[in-house]
N, C-alpha and C positions, 0 to 999 in steps of 0.2 A: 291454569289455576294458580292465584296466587295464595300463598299461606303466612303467616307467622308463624316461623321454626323458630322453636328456641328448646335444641335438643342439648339436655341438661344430663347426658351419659358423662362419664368421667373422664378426667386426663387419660385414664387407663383404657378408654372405649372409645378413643375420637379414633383409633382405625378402623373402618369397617369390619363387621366378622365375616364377611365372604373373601376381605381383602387379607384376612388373618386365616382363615381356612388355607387358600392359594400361597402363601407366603411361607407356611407349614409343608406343602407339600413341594412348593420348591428346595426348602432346608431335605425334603426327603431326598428325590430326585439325586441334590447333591452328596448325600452320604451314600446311597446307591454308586453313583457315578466313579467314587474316588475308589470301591473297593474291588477293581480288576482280578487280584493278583490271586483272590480264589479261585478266581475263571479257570485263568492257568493250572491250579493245583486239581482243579476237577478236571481238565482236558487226562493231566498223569495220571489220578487216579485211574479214570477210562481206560487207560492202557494196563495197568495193570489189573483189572477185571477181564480184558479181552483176553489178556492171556492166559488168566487161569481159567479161563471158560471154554477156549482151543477146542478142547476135549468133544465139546457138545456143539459146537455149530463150526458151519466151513469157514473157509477163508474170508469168502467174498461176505457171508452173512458179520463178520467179524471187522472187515475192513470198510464196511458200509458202516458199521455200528460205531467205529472210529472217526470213518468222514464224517459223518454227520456231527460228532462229537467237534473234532475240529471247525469244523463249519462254522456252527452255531457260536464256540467260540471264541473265537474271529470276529463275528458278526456283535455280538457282542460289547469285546472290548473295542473294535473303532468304533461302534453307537455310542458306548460313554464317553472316549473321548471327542467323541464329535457334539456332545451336547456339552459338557465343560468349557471348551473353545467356543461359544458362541454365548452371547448375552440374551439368558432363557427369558422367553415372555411363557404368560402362562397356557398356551397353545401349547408351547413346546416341551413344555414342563409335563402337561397332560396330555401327549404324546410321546414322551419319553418314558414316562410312567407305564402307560399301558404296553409300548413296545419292550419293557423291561417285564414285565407282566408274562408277557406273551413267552420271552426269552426264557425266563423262568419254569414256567409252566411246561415248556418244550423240553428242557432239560431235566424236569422231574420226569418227562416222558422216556424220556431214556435210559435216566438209572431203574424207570419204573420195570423197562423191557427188561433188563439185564436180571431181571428176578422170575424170566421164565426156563432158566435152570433147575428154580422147584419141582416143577415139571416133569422133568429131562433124569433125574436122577433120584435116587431115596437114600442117596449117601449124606450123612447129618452133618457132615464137617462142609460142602457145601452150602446145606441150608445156612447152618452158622454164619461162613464167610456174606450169604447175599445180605442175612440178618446184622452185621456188622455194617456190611457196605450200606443197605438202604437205611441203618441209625444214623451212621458219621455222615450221610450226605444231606438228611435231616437236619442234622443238629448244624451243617454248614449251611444249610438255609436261613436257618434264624440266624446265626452270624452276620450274615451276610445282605438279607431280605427284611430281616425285623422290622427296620425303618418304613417299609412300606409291608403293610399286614395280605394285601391282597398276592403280591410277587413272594410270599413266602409259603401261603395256602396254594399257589399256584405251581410251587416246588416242590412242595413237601406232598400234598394229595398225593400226584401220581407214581412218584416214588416209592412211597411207603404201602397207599395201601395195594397195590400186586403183590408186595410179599407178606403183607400181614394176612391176604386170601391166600393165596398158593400154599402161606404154612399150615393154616387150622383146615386147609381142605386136603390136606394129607391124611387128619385123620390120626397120626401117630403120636405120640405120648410125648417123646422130643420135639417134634413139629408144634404140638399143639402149646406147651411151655415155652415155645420160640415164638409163637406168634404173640402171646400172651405179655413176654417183657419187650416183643419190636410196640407193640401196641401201650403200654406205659412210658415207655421210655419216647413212644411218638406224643403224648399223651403230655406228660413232664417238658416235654422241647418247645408244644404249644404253650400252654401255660408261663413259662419263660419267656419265649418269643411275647407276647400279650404283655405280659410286663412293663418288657424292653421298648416295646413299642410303644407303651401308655406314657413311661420316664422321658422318652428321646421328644415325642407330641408335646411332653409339658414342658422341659427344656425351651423346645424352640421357640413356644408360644409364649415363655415366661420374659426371652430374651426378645422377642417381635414385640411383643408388648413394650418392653420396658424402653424401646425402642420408638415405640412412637408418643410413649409421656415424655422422650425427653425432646422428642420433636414438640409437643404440644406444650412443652414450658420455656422453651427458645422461642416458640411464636409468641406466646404469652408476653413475655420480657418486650419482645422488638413492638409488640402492641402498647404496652405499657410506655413503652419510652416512646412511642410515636405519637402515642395522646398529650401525654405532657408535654412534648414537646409543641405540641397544637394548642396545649391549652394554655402553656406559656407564650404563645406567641400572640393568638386569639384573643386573648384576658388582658394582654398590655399593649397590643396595637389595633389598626383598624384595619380590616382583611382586604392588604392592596393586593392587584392583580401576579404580582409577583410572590408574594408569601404564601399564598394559596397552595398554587402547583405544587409548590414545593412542597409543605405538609400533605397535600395529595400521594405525594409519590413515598414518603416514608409511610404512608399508613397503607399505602395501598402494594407497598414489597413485604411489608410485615401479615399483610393478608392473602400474598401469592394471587392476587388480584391481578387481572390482565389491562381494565382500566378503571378508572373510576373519574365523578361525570357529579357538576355541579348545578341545577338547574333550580329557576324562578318559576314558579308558578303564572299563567298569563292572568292578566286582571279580570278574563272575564270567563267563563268557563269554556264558549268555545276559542277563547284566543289561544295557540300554540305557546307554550314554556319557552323559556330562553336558559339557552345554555351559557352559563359564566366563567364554568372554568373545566377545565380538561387533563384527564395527565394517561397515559397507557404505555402500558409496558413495551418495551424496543424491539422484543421479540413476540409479542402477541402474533396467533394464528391468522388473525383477521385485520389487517392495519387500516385504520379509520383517521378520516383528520375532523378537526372541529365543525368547517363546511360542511359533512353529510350530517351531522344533527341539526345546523340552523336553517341547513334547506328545506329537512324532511318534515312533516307540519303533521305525523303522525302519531308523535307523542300526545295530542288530544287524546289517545285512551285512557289518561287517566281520569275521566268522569266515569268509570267503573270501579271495580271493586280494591283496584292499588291507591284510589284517590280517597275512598272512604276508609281505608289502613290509613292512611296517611293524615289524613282530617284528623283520627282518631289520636296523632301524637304515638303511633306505636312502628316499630319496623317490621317489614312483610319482605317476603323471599318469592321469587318465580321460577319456575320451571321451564323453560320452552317449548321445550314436546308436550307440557300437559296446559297449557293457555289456550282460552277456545279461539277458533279462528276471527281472526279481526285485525287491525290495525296494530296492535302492540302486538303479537305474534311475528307479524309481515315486517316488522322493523327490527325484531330483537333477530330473526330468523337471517336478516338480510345483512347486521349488525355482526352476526357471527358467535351472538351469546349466547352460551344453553341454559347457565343459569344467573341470576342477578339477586341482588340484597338490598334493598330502598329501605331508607330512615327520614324522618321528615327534618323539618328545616322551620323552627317556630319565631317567629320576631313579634312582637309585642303580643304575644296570647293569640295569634291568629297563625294557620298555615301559611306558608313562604314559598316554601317549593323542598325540594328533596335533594338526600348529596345518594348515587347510585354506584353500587360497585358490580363490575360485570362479571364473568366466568368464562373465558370460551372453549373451556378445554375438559370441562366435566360438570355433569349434575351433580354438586355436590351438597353436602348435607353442613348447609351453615353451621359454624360452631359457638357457645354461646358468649365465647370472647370477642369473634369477629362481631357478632350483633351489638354487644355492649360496647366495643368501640367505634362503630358505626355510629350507633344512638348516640355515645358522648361527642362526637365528632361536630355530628348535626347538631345537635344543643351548643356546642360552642359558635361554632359557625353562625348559627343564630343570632345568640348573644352578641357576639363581638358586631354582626347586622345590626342588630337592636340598637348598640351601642352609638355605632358610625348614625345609625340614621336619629335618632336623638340628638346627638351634636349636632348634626347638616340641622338639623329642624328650628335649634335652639343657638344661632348664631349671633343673633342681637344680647349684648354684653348683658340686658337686663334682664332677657328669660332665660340667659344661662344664672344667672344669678339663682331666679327665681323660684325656677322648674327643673332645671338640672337636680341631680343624683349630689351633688356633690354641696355639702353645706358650708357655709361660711359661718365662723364663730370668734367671738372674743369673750375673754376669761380676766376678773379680775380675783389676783389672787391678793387675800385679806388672809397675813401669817400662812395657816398648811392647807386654809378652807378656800378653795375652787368658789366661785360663783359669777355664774352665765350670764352676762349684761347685753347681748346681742347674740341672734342667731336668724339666721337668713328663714324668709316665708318657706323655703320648700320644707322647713320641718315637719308643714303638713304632710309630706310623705308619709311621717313616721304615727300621724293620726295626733300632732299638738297643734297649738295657733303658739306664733313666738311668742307671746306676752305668759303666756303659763310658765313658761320656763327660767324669763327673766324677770320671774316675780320677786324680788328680795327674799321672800320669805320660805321660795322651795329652793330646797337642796339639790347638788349636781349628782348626788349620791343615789339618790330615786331612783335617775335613768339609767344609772351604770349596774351593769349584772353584778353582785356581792364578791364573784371568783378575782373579778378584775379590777377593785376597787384599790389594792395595794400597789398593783401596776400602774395603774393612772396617776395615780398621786404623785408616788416615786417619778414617775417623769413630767411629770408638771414641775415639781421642785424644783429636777435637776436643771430644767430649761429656763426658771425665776433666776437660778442663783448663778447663771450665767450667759447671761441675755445677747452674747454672740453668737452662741450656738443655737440653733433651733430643736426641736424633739420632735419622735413620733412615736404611736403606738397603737398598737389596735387593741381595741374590747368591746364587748358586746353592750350593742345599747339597747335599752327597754322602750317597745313598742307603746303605743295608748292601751292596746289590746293585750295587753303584756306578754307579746311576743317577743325575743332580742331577734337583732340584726345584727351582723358585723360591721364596724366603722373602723377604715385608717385615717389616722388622724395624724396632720403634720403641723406641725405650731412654733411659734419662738418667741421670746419676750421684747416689750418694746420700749420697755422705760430702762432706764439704769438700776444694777442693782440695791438694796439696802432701803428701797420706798415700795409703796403695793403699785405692786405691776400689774400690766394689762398682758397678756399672751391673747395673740390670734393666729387663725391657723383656718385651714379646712379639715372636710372631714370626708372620705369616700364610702358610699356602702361597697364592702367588696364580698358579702354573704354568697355569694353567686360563685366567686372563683374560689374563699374557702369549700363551700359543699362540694363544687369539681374535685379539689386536693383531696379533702375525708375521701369522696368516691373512686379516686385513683386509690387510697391507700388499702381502700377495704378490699378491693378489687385485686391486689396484690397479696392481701394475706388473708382471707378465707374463700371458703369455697361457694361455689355459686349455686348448687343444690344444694346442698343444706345447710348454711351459714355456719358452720364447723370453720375452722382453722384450718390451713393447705398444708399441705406435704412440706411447703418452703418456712412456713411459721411455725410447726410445727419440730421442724429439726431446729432450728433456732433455740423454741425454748427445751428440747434434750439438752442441746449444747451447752448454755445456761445450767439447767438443773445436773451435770454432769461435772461442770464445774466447781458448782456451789458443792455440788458433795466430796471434791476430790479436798475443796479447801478447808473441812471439818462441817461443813450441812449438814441436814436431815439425807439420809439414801430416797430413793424411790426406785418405784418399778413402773416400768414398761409394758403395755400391755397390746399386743399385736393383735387383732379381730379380723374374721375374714368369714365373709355372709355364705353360707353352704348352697352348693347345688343353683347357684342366685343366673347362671344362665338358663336355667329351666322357665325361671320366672319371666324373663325377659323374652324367652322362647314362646313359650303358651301363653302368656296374659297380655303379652307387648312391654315397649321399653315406657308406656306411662307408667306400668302398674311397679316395674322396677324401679323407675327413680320415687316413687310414692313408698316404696318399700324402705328405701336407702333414707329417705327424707322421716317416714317414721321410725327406724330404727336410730338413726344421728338423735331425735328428738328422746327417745327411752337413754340413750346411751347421757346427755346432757344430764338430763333429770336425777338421773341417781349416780352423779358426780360429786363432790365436795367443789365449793367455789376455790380451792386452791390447786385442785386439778387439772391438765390440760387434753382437751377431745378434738379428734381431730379426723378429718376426713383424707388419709393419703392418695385416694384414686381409685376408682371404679366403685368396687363392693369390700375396698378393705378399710379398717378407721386404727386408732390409736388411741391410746388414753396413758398417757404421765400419770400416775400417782402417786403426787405427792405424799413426804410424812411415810412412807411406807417401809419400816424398819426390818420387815422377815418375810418367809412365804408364807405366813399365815395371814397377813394382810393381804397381800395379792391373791393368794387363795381363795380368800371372802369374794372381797372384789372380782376375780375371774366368775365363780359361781354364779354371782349376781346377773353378770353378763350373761354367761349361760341360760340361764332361768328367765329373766326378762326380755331375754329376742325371742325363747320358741313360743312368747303368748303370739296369737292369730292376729293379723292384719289385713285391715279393711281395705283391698285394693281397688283401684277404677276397675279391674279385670276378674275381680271376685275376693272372698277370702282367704285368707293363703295362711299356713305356717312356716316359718322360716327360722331358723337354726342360726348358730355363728361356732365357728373354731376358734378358741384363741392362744395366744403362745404367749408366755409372761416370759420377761427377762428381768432380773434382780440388778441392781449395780452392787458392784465390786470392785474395790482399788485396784484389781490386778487387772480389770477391762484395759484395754490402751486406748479408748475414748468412744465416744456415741455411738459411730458407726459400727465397733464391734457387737456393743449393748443393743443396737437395730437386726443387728443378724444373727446372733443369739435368739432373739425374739423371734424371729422370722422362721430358724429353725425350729422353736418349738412349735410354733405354728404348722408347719409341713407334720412333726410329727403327733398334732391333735387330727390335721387332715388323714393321715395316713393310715390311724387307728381310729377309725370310724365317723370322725367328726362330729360333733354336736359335745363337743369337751372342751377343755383346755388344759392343756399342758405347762409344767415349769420347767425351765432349762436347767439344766446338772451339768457341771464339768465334764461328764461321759458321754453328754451329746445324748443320754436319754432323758425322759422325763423323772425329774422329782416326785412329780404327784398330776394327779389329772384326777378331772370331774368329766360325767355323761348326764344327760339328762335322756 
C-alpha cells in the first residue's frame, strides 16, 4: 500500500505513544530496581515478628516462615541487580515488572500469614502489634511499589486484608475499632500511593517527552542546514556527479535514512528507470551497490499507484509488509527496505523521475520535516535539471541570447532618469516585445515594483559616477500580466564620467531561488500545522519583549495554554480529528489577538501568547478569560463534534525575573496549578507559587 503521510502531530508527538508508554515503564522498573535496601529491612523486621510470635507456633513452623522470608529476599535483590547490569529492552523490562510483581505479591503473602495470630489468641496487645505490623508494611509498599501501581496492590492486598478479616471477625469492641483504623489507615496509604504514582508517571513522561522535541529540533536544524546547503549548491551550479552524493549523504544522516536513491524515469512506460545517483549508509543492515538497481529491471511498478503520486507532483510513503504482491514488493523485500519515502523530481512542468529515501530498519511513520525536505530536495534537483538542460539545449551564442532566462540590457542614463534603449527578444519571457520598452516615451519606473524604485536608482547612480566599477541589484520586475519576478541584475557604465552614459549589464530571473530561501525561512520559524510561530521564534521574541522592558518598555504577560484531556481526542476520534482541533483552536486563539501580540504554537497541544502593552493582572486577566471562553465553544471534527477546554498559567514580568526563561517557568507553573485544580481555568503566578486569581468556566 502506498500513502501520503503527512503526519502533522507535534515536535512534542514525533515519539510514539506505545514507544512512550514502554519508556515510562522502563523509568519504572528502574526506580523499583535501585530500592533494595527495604528488602533487607523487611527480611529484620520478619525476625522480629518470628519472635514475638514463639509463643503460638513451633520452631520449624517459625524457621520455615523465616526461610522463606530469606529466600524470597535474596531472590529479589540479585533480580534487581541483575536487571540494572544489563541494557533492558523492553522484554526485559516487562519481565522484570511482572517478576517484581510476583515478588511483591509473595511477600504480602507472608506478612499476610503472620496475622494468623488473630486467631491464636484474644489477647489485644497482639492484635495491636499485627495491626501495627500489617500498617507499617503497607505504608512500605507504597514507599517502595508506588512506582509501579500493580507490585504495590500486589503487596499491600495480602497483607493487609488477613487482618483487617481476623479483626472485625472477632467480633469484640477493641477488634472491631482495630480493624476499622487498619482499614483507613490501608485506605489513606492507597490513595497516597495513587498519587505518588500519578506525579512520578508525569515526571517521567514530561522528561521522555521533552526528550524527544529536543531530538526532533536537532533533526530539524541538521535538515534545515542540509537543504540549504543543496540549495546553495543546486541554485549556483549544475548537479555534477560528484556534488550529488555528497548533498545525498548530508540530507540523508540528517534523516537517519539508510540510503537514498536518484532515479530517471524511462522515456517510455515500459522502459526501466535509470539510477543516477546513490549514497547508503556504511553501516546499513542490508549493504547494496549501485549494480543491483541497474540490473534489476523491476522498478517498472511504477505504472501503478506510486507513479500516479508521483505524476501528481506530490510525495508518497511505502510500507513493505502492506504492498500488494508484485514486483515493487519482491525488490523492496529483496532490497531489505521495510519502509521508503518517494518525492518527484519535475523538469520543465513534466515528471522526471524521483529522488527515494529507504528505511531498513523500521516501519516508520514519516515525519512532516523529513517529507518537506524530501519535496524541497526534489524541486531543487529538478530545477538545477531544468537548468543544465536549457544551457546544453541553448549552446549556439544566439538562442542563448535569445531564449535564455537571462536578459541582456542597456540603459542610457539622461541626469537621475534611467531609460531602456536595448533589451534582448527574451523579454518576451516576461509577456513584452522589446520595442514597448524601448519606446522613448515609457518610463523604466512602470516595470519596477514601487518598494524597490529607490534601490535601483541609487545604484544606477552610483555605477554613472564611477564607471570603473560595475553595480548589481536585485528588485522585482513587473510582469505584462502584472505579476513581479525577481531579477539580478549586474551592470557597469561604459562611457566616462561627466557625459550621459550608457550602462549595460544582464539581468538573471532568480524568483525560484528567492521562494526556496522565503521557504527555508518559514520553515524554520513557524509551525507546520498551524502556521502559528515555533517554539524557536517564539522564545526569540520573549527575549526581545523582555528586554525592551527591562530597558523602560511597555511590561507584558505571558500566557502559557495547554488543551485538556486532548489525548482523549486523539484516543477516540483519531489523530486527524486532533490536529483539526489544534489547527481550529491556533485559528480562535489568532483572531482575538491584537496585531501587536505574539501566538505561538510551542508543541504538541500546548500554545503561547506574549501580550503585548499588558501593564497589570487585570489585563491578562481579561485576556486569560477570553481564552477560556473561546476554546470550550464546540468543534467540528473529521471524527465528530467535540468540546474541548484549555488550562492556562499567566506569568506577569517583573524587574526582579533574572530573564525569559524564569518568566517561561513561572508560566508553566501556573499552568500545572490551573491543571491541578480542575482545569478549564487559568491561573496567575504569585510570588508564593500560588495563584493570584483564577477563572473556571
Amino acid at each position: 500500500m502506498c500513502r501520503y503521510e503527512r503526519d502533522s502531530r507535534s515536535e512534542e508527538q514525533e515519539i510514539d505513544p506505545e514507544e512512550l508508554e514502554a519508556s515510562i515503564r522502563a523509568d519504572q522498573a528502574q526506580m523499583l530496581a535501585t530500592g533494595q535496601s527495604v528488602l533487607v529491612f523487611n527480611a529484620a523486621n520478619a525476625a522480629i515478628v518470628a519472635t514475638i510470635f514463639r509463643d503460638f507456633y513451633s520452631h520449624a513452623q517459625i524457621a520455615a516462615w523465616l526461610l522463606a522470608f530469606l529466600i524470597l529476599v535474596v531472590a529479589r535483590i540479585v533480580h534487581a541487580r541483575r536487571f540494572r547490569a544489563t541494557q533492558p529492552t523492553a522484554e526485559a523490562v516487562r519481565r522484570f515488572l511482572a517478576l517484581w510483581t510476583l515478588g511483591s505479591t509473595l511477600t504480602g503473602c507472608l506478612w499476610g500469614a503472620a496475622s494468623s495470630v488473630l486467631w491464636l489468641t484474644p489477647d489485644p496487645g497482639y492484635h495491636a502489634f499485627a495491626l501495627f505490623a500489617a500498617g507499617g508494611m503497607a505504608a512500605g509498599a507504597v514507599l517502595t511499589n508506588s512506582a509501579y501501581l500493580p507490585a504495590m496492590f500486589g503487596y499491600i492486598a495480602p497483607d493487609v486484608l488477613p487482618s483487617i478479616v481476623g479483626l472485625f471477625a472477632r467480633g469484640e469492641s477493641t477488634a472491631l475499632a482495630m480493624g476499622a483504623l487498619l482499614s483507613a489507615f490501608t485506605a489513606v496509604l492507597i490513595i497516597l500511593g495513587l498519587r505518588a504514582n500519578g506525579w512520578l508517571v508525569s515526571v517521567s513522561r514530561r522528561r521522555l517527552q521533552q526528550e524527544a522535541l529536543s531530538a526532533a529540533l536537532h533533526q530539524r536544524n541538521a535538515l534545515l542546514h542540509a537543504v540549504s546547503t543543496a540549495a546553495t549548491e543546486l541554485t549556483t551550479t549544475a548537479p555534477s556527479a560528484a556534488a550529488i552524493p555528497d548533498l545525498l549523504e548530508s540530507v540523508g544522516a540528517a534523516i537517519d535514512a539508510d540510503r537514498i536513491l536518484v532515479f530517471e524515469s524511462g522515456a517510455a512506460p515500459d522502459e526501466p528507470p535509470s539510477l543516477l545517483h546513490f549514497w547508503q549508509r556504511a553501516d546499513s543492515p542490508v549493504a547494496l551497490d549501485a549494480a543491483f538497481f541497474a540490473a534489476d529491471k523491476t522498478r517498472a511498478f511504477l505504472s501503478g499507484p506510486l507513479l500516479a503520486a508521483l505524476a501528481e507532483r506530490r510525495p508518497v510513503t511505502a510500507a513493505t509488509h502492506a504492498l500488494e504482491p508484485g514486483p515493487a514488493k519482491s525488490l523492496l523485500e529483496r532490497a531489505g527496505v521495510r519502509s521508503a519515502l518517494f518525492a518527484p523530481i519535475v523538469v520543465d512542468e513534466a515528471p522526471w523521475g524521483w529522488v527515494e529515501v529507504e528505511d531498513c530498519h523500521s516501519e516508520r511513520m514519516w515525519k512532516p520535516a523529513e517529507i518537506d525536505a524530501l519535496r524541497i530536495l526534489g524541486d531543487l534537483i529538478g530545477g538545477s535539471l531544468a537548468r543544465q538542460r536549457y544551457v546544453d539545449r541553448l549552446r549556439d551564442a544566439n538562442e542563448v541570447v535569445e531564449r535564455s532566462p537571462t536578459l541582456l540590457f542597456r540603459l542610457r542614463m539622461d541626469g537621475k532618469n534611467p531609460r531602456l534603449v536595448y533589451v534582448s527578444h527574451n523579454i518576451a519571457l516576461f509577456g513584452y516585445d522589446p520595442w514597448e520598452l524601448t519606446d522613448p516615451a515609457r518610463s523604466l519606473a512602470d516595470c519596477v515594483h514601487p518598494d524597490d524604485l529607490d534601490k535601483v536608482g541609487a545604484s544606477l547612480a552610483r555605477a554613472a559616477a564611477d564607471g570603473r566599477r560595475g553595480g548589481m541589484v536585485e528588485f522585482r520586475f513587473r510582469r505584462r500580466d502584472g505579476g513581479y519576478r525577481w531579477l539580478d541584475a549586474r551592470y557597469a557604465a561604459r562611457d566616462r564620467p561627466g557625459r550621459s552614459q550608457l550602462i549595460e549589464g544582464v539581468a538573471l530571473d532568480v524568483t525560484e531561488r528567492k521562494e526556496v530561501a522565503d521557504q527555508i525561512a518559514i520553515l524554520a520559524q513557524t509551525d507546520a500545522l498551524t502556521g502559528l510561530a515555533n517554539r524557536r521564534s517564539f522564545i526569540d521574541a520573549l527575549r526581545r519583549a523582555f528586554a525592551d522592558a527591562e530597558a523602560g518598555g511597555a511590561p507584558f504577560s505571558l500566557l502559557y495554554i495547554d488543551v485538556d484531556h486532548f489525548k482523549d481526542v486523539n484516543d477516540r476520534l483519531g489523530h486527524a480529528s486532533g490536529d483539526a482541533l489544534l489547527e481550529a483552536l491556533a485559528a480562535r486563539l489568532r483572531s482575538h489577538c491584537r496585531a501587536g501580540d505574539v501566538v505561538a504554537r510551542l508543541g504538541g497541544d500546548e500554545f503561547a501568547i506574549l501580550q503585548s502593552s499588558s501593564r497589570d493582572a487585570a489585563s491578562a486577566s481579561v485576556m486569560a478569560a477570553k481564552i477560556c471562553a473561546l476554546s470550550a465553544e464546540p468543534y467540528l471534527l473529521p471524527g465528530g463534534a467535540r468540546r474541548a477546554t484549555v488550562s492556562v498559567g499567566v506569568a506577569l514580568f517583573a524587574s526582579a525575573l533574572e530573564g525569559p526563561d524564569a518568566m517561561l517557568a513561572r508560566a508553566d507553573r501556573a499552568l500545572y496549578l490551573a491543571k491541578e485544580n480542575g482545569r478549564n481555568q487559568y491561573r496567575i503566578y504569585s510570588e508564593t507559587q500560588e495563584p493570584a486569581n483564577n477563572f473556571s468556566i
